[in-house]
N, C-alpha and C positions, 0 to 999 in steps of 0.2 A: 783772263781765264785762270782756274785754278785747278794745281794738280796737286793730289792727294796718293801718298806713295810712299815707295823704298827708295833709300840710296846705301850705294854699295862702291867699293874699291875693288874696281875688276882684278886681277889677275890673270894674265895669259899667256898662253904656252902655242906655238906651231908647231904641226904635231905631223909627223910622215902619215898617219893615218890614228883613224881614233882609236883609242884603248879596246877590245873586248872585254867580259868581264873578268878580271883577276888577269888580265894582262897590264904588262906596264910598258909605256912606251918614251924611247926618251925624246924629248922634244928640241928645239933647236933655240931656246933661248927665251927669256920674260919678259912682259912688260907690264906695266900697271900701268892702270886707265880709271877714271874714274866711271860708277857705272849704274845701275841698279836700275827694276823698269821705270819705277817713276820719276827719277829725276832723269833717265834718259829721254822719255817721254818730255819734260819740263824744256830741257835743252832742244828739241825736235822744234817742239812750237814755239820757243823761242828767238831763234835761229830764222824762224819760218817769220815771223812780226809778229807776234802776238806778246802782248804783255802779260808775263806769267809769273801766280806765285805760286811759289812750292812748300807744301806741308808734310814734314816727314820728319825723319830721326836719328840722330849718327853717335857716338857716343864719345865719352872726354879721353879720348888716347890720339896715338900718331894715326893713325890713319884717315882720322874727321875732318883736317883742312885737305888734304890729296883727295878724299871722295868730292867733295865741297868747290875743287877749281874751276870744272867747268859751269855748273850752274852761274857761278859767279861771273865766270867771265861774258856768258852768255846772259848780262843782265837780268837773272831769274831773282824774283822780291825771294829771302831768304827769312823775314820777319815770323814766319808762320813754325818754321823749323824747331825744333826743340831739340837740346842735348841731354841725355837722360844715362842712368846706370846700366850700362850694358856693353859692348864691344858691335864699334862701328861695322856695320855688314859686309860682308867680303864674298868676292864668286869669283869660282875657279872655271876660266876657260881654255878647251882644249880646242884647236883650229887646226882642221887638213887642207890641201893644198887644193883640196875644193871650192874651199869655203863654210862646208860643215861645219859644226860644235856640237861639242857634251858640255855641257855646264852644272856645275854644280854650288850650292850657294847656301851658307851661312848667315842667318839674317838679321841675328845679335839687335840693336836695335830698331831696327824694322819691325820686332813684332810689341815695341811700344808706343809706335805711331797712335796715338788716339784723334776719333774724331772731333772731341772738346780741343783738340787747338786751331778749330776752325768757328767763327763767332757766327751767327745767323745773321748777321747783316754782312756776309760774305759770300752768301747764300740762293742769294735776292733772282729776279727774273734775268739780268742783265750778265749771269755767270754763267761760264761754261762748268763745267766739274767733270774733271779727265780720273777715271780711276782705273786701278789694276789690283791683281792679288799677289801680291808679296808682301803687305801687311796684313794684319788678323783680321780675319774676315769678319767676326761681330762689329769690330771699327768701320768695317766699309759698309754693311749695311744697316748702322747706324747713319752716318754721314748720306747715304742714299734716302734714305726715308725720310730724314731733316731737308736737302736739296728737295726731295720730292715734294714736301709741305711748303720750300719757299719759293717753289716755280720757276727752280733753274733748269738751264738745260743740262744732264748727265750723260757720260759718254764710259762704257766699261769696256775696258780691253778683259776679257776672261781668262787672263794668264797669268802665272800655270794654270789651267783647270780644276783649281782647288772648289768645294763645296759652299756654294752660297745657298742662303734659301731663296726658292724659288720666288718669292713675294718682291724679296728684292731686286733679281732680274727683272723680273716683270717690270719692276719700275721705271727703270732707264728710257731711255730718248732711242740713243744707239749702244746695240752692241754687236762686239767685233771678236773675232774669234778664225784661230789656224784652221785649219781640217783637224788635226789631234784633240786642239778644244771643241769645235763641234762634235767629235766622234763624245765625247766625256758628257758633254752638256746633253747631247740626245739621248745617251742611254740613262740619265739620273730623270730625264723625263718622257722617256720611254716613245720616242718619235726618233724618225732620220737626221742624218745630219745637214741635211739641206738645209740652206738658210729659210728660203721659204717656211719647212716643217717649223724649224725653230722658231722660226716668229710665230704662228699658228697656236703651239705650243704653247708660247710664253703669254700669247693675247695683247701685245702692247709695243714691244722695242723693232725699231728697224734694225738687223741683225747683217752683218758686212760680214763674208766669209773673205776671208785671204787665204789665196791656193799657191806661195812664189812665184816659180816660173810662169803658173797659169793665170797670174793676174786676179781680181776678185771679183766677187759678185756681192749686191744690197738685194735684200727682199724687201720691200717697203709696201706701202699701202698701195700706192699704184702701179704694181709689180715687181719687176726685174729691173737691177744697172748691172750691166759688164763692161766691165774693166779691164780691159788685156795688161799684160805685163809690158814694161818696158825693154828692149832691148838690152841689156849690159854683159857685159863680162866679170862676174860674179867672183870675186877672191873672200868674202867675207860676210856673212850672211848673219851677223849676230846681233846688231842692232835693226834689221832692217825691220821689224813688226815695230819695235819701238820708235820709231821713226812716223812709218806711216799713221799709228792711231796720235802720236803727237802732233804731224802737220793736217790729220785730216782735221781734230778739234782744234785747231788753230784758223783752218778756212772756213769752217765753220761760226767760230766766234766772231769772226770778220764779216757773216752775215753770207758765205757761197752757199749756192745750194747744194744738195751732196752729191749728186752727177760731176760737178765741177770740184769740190772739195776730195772725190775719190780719187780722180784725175791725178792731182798736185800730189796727193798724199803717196801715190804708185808710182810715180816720177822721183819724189825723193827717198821712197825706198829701195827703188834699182839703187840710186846713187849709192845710199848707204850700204847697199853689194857690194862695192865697187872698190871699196875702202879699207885697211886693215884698222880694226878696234870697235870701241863700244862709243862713246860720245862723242871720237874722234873723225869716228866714220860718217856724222851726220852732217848733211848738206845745209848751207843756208841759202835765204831767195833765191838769190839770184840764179847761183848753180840749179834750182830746181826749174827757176823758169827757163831757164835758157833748153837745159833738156825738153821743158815742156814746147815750146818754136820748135826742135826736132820733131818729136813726133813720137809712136810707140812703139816703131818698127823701125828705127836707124841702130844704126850696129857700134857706130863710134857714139863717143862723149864730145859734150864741150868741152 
């Protein structure tokens, strides 16, 4: 499969509670993580078996080999990558003892990711193509409309809820989206934010809402999947979307069907709750199957 994205060098702070506006709070110490949605996504379905490469962009300073460790270590194909003039992308994360975050993010070369460094014979029927918006959005639906002419499968995570045009959602396979993105996505086209609506709407994508605690729901052609949440004890909640739209196109590529691929995908995003950080937090197989033997309603972890 292939993922088409940002990477970034998290930063993070644990925060007695989150900032108000023009408040400062001081927090209880740093850490950096490497981070960013779509190589966090890259790492998710890596992790999960799926052989992944990643196309994306970090720039010639200190910070490009530290964003760059875990892809690496998590055998992500990096051939696709490009180093370009600009300052490796950086987010700033603030974490309460919730597990909440405010983030905020600099995206330096993230927004020279283009989609000419992906060739059309990369393209082909037998590709997944995992994307998100934290590159320029003309890039991704550029790279949508070429997948769409070469009969991949496409999977959008719509985060942040930045502006596509609509021709290009429509396009997609599946798309996945918070309640915040669907509230965005439904008012720019003028329905609810039900997945259902959405799909209706769009005329084409099976549309996966994630609600956290509440688990998700697919509107698909032949109705309704729900998907309860999993059980956990939640200290970290910052990777976990990235997480689940990574392992869900990862069971996907594997050939699940998406009952079962949602499954897996909600299983290893409790875990990623579970966990403090951004790529660090993310589950591999194993950990995800063994929750999945548990069940969706056990209280403990493996």
């Amino acid at each position: 499969m292939l993922v088409f994205g940002s990477v970034n060098l998290d930063l993070i702070v644990p925060v007695p509670s989150l900032p108000a506006p023009g408040e400062t709070v001081l927090g209880e110490g740093l850490r950096s993580e490497p981070g960013g949605k779509g190589a966090n996504q890259a790492v998710a379905a890596a992790r999960d078996g799926a052989r992944v490469r990643f196309a994306g962009a970090v720039g010639d300073d200190s910070f490009a080999a530290s964003a760059l460790v875990t892809l690496r270590e998590a055998g992500v194909d990096l051939s696709l990558l490009a180093t370009v003039p600009a300052p490796t992308g950086v987010a700033m994360i603030c974490v309460d003892p919730a597990g909440r975050n405010q983030i905020a993010v600099a995206p330096g070369a993230n927004r020279l990711v283009r989609a000419s460094q992906i060739a059309e014979d990369d393209l082909g029927a037998a590709t997944t193509l995992l994307l998100q918006m934290e590159v320029d959005a003309e890039e991704t639906a550029l790279l949508i409309a070429r997948a769409r002419a070469r009969g991949a499968r496409i999977v959008l995570n719509l985060a942040p809820p930045l502006p596509l045009p609509r021709e290009a959602v429509a396009a997609v396979d599946l798309l996945i989206v918070n309640e915040g993105e669907a509230a965005a996505l439904a008012l720019r086209l003028g329905t609810d934010a039900a997945p259902a609506a959405l799909r209706r709407a769009l005329g084409g994508p099976d549309v996966i809402l994630t609600r956290g605690e509440k688990g998700a729901v697919a509107a698909t052609a032949a109705g309704l999947i729900d998907q309860p949440a999993f059980a956990v004890a939640a200290s970290d909640t910052t990777a976990a979307g990235d997480t689940f739209s990574g392992v869900l196109a990862a069971a996907l590529d594997r050939g699940q069907d998406l009952a079962l691929a949602l499954r897996r995908a909600a299983a290893a995003a409790a875990l990623a709750c579970t966990r403090p950080g951004s790529q660090g937090s993310i589950p591999d197989a194993a950990a995800t199957e063994a929750l999945l033997a548990r069940g969706e309603n056990t209280p403990g972890l493996p």
